[in-house]
C-alpha positions in Angstrom: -74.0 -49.8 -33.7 -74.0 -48.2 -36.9 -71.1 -45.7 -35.7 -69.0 -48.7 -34.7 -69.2 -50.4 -38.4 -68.6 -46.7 -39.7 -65.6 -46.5 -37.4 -64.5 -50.0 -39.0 -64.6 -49.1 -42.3 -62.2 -46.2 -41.6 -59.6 -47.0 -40.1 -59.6 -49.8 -42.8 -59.3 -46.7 -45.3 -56.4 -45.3 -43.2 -54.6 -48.4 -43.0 -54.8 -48.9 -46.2 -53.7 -45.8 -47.2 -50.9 -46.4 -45.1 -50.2 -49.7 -46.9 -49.9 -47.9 -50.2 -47.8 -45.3 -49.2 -45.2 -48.0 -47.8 -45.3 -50.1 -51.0 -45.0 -46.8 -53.0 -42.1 -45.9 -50.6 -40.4 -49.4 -51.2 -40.9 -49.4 -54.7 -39.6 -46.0 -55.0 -35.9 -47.3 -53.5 -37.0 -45.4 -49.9 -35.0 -48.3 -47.9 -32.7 -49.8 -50.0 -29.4 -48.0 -48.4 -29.8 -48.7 -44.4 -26.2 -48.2 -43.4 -25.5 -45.3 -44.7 -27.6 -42.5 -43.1 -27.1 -43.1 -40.0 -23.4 -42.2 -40.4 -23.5 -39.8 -42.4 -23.8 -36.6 -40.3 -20.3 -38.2 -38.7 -18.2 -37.6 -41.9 -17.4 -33.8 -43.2 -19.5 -32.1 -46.2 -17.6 -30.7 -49.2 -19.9 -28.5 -50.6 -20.4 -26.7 -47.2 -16.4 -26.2 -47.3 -16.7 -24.8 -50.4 -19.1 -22.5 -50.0 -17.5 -21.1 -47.0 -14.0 -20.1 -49.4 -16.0 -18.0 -51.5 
């Protein structure tokens, strides 16, 4: 029984290291521009153009 409360009171750790990190993430701006990564592998990059002239 002791291994299950031991088992409890880890993954509470882990989650709420997990919980932190999100915050942390969201604070930190991580997810305020949703639209534009996904298309941005579609448009061309300038600085790879660039590089390739010299």
């Amino acid at each position: 029984m002791s291994v299950m409360i031991l088992l409890v009171i880890c993954s509470i750790l882990v989650a709420g290291g997990f919980l932190v990190a999100f915050l942390f993430a969201t604070k930190g701006g991580q997810y305020d521009d949703l639209g534009t990564p996904p298309v941005r592998m579609l448009f061309e990059d300038d600085v790879a153009k660039s590089n390739d002239n010299q």
